[in-house]
C-alpha positions as CSV (number, residue, x, y, z in Angstrom):
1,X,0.0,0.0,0.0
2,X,3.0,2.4,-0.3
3,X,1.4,4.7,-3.1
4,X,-2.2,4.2,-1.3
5,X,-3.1,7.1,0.8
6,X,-4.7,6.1,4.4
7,X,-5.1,8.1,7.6
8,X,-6.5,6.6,11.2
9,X,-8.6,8.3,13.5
10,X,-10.2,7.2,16.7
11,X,-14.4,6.8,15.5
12,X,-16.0,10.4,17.3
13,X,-18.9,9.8,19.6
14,X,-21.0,11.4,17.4
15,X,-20.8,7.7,16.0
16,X,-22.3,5.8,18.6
17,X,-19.6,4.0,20.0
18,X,-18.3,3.1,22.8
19,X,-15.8,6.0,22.4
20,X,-12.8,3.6,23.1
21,X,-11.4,0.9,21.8
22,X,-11.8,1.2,18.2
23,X,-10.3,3.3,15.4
24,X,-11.6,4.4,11.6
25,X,-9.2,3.9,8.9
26,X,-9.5,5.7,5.8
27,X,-7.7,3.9,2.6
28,X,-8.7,4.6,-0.5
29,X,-11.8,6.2,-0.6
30,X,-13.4,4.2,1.5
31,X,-13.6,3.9,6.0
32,X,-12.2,0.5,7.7
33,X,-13.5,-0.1,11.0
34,X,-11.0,-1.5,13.2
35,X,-10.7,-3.3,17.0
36,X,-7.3,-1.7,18.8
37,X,-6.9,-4.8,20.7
38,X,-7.4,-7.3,16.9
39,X,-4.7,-4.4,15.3
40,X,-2.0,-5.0,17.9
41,X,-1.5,-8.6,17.1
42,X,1.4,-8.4,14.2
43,X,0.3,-11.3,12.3
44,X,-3.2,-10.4,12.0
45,X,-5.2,-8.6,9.3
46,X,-9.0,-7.6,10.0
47,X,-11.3,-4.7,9.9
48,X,-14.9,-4.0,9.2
49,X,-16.0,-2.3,5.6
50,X,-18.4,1.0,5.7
51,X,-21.0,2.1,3.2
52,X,-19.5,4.6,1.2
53,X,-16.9,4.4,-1.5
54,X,-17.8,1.5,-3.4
55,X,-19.0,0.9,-7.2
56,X,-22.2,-0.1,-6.7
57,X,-24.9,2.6,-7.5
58,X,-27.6,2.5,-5.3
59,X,-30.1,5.0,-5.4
60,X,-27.9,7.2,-7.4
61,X,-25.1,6.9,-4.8
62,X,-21.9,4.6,-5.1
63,X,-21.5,2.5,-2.2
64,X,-19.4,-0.5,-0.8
65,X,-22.3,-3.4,-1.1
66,X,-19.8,-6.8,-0.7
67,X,-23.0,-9.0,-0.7
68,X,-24.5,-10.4,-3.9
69,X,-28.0,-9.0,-4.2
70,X,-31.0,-8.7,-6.3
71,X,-30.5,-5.1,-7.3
72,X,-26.8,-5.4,-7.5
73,X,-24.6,-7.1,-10.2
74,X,-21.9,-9.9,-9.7
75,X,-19.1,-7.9,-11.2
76,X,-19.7,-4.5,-8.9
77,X,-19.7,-6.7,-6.2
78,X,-16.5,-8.7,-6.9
79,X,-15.3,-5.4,-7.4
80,X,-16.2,-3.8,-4.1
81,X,-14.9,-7.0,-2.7
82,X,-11.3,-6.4,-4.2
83,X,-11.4,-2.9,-3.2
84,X,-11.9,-3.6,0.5
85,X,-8.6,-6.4,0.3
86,X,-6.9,-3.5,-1.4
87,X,-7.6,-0.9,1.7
88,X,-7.1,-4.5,4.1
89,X,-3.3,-4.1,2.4
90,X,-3.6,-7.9,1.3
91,X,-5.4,-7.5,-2.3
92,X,-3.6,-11.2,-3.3
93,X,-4.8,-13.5,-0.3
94,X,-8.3,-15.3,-1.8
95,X,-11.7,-14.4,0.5
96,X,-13.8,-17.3,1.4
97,X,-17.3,-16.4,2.3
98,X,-20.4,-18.4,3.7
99,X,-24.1,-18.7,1.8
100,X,-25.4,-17.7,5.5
101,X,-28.7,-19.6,6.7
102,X,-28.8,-18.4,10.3
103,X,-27.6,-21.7,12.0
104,X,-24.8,-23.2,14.6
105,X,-22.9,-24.3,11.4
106,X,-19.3,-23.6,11.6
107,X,-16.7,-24.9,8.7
108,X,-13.4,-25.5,9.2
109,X,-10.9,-24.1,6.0
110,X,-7.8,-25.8,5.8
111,X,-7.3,-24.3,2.2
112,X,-9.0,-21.8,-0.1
113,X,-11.9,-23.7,-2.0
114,X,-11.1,-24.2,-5.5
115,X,-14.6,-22.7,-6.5
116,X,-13.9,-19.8,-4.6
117,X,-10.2,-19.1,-6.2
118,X,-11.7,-16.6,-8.7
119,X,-15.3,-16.5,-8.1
120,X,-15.7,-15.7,-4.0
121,X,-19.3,-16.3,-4.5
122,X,-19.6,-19.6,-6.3
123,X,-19.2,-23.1,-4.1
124,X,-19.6,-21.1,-1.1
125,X,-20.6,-23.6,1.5
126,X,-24.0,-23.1,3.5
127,X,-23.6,-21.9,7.4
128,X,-22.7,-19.1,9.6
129,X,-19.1,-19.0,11.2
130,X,-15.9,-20.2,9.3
131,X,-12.6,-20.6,11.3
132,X,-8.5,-22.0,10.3
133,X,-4.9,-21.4,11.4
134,X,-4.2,-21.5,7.3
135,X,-2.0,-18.5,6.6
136,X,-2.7,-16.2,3.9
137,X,-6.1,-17.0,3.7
138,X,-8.8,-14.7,4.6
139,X,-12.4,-15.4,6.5
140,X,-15.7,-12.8,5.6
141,X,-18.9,-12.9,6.7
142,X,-21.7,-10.2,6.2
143,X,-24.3,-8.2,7.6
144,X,-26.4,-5.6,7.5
145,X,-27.8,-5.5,11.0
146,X,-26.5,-8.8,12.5
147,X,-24.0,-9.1,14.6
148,X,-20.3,-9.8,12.7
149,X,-17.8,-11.4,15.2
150,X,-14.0,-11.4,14.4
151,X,-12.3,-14.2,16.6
152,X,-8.2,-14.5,17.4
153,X,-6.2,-17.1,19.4
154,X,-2.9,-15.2,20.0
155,X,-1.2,-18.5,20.6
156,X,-2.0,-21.0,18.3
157,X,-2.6,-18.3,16.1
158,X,-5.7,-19.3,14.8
159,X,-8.9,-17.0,13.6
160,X,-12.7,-17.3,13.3
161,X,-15.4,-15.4,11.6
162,X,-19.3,-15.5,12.8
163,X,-22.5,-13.8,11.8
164,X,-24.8,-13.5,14.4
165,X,-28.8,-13.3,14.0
166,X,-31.1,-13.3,16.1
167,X,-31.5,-17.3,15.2
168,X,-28.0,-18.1,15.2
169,X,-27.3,-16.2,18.5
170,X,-30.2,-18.6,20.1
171,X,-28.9,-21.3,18.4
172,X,-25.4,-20.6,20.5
173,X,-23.1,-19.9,17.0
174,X,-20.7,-18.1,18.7
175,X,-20.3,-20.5,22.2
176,X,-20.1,-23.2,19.6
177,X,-17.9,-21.9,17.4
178,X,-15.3,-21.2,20.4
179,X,-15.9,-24.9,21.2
180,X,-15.2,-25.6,17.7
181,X,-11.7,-23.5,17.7
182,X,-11.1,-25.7,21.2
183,X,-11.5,-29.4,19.1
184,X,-9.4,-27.9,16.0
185,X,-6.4,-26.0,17.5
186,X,-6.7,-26.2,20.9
187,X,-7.8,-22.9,22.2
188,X,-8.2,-21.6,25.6
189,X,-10.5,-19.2,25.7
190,X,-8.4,-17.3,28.1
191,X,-6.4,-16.9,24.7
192,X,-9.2,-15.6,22.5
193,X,-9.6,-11.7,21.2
194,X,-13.1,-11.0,20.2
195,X,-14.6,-8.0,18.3
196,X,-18.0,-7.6,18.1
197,X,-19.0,-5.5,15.0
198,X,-21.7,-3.3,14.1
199,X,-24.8,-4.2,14.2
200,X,-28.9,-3.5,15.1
201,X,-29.0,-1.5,18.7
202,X,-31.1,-2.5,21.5
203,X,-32.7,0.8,20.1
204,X,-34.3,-0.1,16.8
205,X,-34.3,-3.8,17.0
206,X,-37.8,-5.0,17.9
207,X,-38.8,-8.5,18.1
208,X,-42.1,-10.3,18.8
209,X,-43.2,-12.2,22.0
210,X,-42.1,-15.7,19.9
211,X,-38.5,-14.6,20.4
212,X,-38.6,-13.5,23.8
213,X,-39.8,-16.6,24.7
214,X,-37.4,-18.8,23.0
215,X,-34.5,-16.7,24.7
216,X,-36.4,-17.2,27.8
217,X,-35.9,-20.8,27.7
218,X,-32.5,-20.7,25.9
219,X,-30.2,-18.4,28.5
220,X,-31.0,-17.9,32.4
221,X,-30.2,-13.9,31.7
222,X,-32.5,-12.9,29.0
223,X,-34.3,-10.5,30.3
224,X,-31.4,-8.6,30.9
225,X,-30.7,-8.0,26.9
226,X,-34.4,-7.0,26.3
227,X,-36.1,-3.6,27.0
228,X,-39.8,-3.7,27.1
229,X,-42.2,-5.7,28.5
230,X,-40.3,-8.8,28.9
231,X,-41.6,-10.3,32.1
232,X,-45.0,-10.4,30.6
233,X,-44.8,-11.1,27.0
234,X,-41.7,-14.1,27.7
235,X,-44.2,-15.7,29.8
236,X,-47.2,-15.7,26.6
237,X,-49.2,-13.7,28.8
238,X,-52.0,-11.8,26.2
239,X,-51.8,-8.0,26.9
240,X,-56.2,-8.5,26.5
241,X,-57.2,-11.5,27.0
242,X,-60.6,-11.1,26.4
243,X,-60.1,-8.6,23.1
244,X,-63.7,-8.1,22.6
245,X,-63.4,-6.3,25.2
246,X,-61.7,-3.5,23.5
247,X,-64.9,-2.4,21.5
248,X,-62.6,-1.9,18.5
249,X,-64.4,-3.1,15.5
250,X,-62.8,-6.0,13.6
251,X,-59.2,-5.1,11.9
252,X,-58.8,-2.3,14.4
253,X,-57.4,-3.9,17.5
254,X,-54.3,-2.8,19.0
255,X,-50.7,-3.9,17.5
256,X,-49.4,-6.9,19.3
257,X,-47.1,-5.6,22.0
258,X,-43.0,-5.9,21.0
259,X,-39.7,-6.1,23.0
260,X,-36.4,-4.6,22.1
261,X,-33.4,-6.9,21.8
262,X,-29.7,-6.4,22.4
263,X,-27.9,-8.8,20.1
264,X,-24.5,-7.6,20.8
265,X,-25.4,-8.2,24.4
266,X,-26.4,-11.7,23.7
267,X,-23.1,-12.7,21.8
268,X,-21.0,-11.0,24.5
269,X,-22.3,-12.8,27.2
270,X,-21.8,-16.0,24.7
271,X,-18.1,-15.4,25.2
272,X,-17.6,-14.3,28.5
273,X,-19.5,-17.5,29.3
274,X,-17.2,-19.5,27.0
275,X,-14.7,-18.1,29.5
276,X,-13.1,-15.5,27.1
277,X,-11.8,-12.5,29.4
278,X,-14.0,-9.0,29.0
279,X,-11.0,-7.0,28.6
280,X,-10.2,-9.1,25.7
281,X,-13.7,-8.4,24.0
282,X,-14.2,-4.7,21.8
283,X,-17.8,-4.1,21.2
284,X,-18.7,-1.2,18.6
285,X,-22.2,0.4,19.4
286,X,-22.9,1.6,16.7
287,X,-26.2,0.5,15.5
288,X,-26.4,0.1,11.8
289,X,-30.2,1.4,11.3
290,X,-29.8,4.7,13.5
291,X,-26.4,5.4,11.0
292,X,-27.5,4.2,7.6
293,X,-25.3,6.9,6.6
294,X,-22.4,4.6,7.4
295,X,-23.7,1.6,7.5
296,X,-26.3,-0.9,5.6
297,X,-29.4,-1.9,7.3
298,X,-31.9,-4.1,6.1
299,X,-34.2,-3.2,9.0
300,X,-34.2,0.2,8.3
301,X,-33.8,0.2,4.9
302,X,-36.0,-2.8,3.0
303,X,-34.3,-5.5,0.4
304,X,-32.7,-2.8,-1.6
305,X,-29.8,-2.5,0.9
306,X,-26.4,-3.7,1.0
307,X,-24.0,-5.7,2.9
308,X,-21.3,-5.1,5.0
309,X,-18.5,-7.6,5.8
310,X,-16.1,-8.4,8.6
311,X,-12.8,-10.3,7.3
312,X,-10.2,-11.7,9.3
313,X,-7.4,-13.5,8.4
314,X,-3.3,-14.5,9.1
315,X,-0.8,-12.4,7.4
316,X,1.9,-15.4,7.0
């Protein structure tokens, strides 16, 4: 990158973070997101891509959409995806990316696919966290709301890449995928640096009394990642349980009451419980649908949104 110009700068609160712990990079033309604690380790290359910057035109403006789409062509994307590896300062290593489902499914890559050499969309395999201790090759996954999570062991010098749903989160990706990283390389948690990317806030994320209630049953501490009425609505209690009640003629009762859920919460607690240390763990708070002016959202923002991508990967 020695004729590429970049600049770092810590993220201003005016972002929504938590103010320490994480820097923005501009390479370019476009803003990397980065964990202090993941950019200290010498062997390591992450970072978290923006909105801005890109070739894609959406809406009449260019943006940085990694993810293939319906409103999006293959070759903008591919091209969006070389021009983050560029600003990563590894444009040569290959990406290998998921075709995410929301599960617990974590692959092991001991090599880059060959369907993946020159196409990083083709042969993907199906799942939601990817890990290795193969240098030069990198791990992305992508979101545009849920929670990226960018994984390091610092001993055995291994890395791990998860997306984060609301599904996968209750279907324990993360926990698993630290077990995972345990039966491959032997990790110790007590090892492990974690950053938590951006994603949906506590503030703009509702969810129905469905999920409550399976989060309920899933994890003791629930109700402590939900704003709301929790108690009530985790338990199936009916706000009116006799709606008739209400006198509202048919089609005009009252919307069905929601909570508020704090995903990045959820998966943070997933790793402190794996027995990952909290001062190794950087969580951005920024919440991609209050800054759609940085960030995708698909909550916000409908279909016609992009993606955003966490990569990770060994240097040599």
């Amino acid at each position: 990158m020695s004729r590429t110009t970049q600049s770092a700068r810590r993220v201003p609160q005016g972002l929504h973070t938590a103010g320490t712990g994480w820097s923005m990079r501009g390479v370019a033309g476009i803003d990397l997101l980065t964990a202090d604690r993941l950019a200290e380790i010498p062997w390591l290359v992450h970072g978290f891509s923006t909105r801005a910057g890109g070739t894609s035109d959406l809406r009449g403006a260019r943006v940085l959409n990694v993810g293939l789409t319906k409103w999006d062509s293959a070759r903008a994307v591919e091209q969006n995806r070389g021009k983050l590896l560029r600003a990563l300062g590894v444009p040569q290593l290959p990406l290998v990316t998921l075709r995410q489902i929301h599960s617990d499914i974590a692959h092991l890559v001991t090599a880059i696919p060959a369907a993946q050499a020159t196409d990083s969309a083709a042969g993907a395999p199906r799942g939601d966290a990817l890990l290795t201790r193969a240098p030069r090759v990198l791990l992305g996954v992508q979101a545009a709301d849920c929670v990226p999570v960018l994984l390091a062991d610092t001993v055995t010098h291994a890395v791990a890449a998860v997306h984060a749903g609301w599904r996968g989160t209750l279907a324990r990706v993360l926990s698993k995928t630290v077990g995972r990283m345990r039966l491959e390389f032997g990790t110790r948690p007590a090892d492990l640096v974690a950053a938590i990317g951006p994603a949906i806030g506590r503030c703009c994320y509702e969810v129905g009394p469905e999920v409550a209630q399976a989060f309920l049953a899933q994890f003791a501490t629930a109700a402590e990642w939900f704003d709301g009425p929790f108690d009530r609505l985790s338990q199936g209690e009916e706000p009116n349980f006799l709606p008739w009640l209400s006198m509202a003629p048919p089609g005009h009762d009252p919307p069905a009451e929601r909570v508020q859920l704090d995903l990045r919460a959820a998966n943070r607690w997933q790793l402190l419980d794996a027995g990952v240390p909290a001062r190794n763990i950087a969580t951005s708070a920024i919440c991609t649908a209050c800054r759609t002016d940085l960030l995708f959202s698909y909550r916000r923002e409908g279909p016609e949104t992009g993606r955003q991508a966490g990569v990770i990967g060994i240097r040599a």
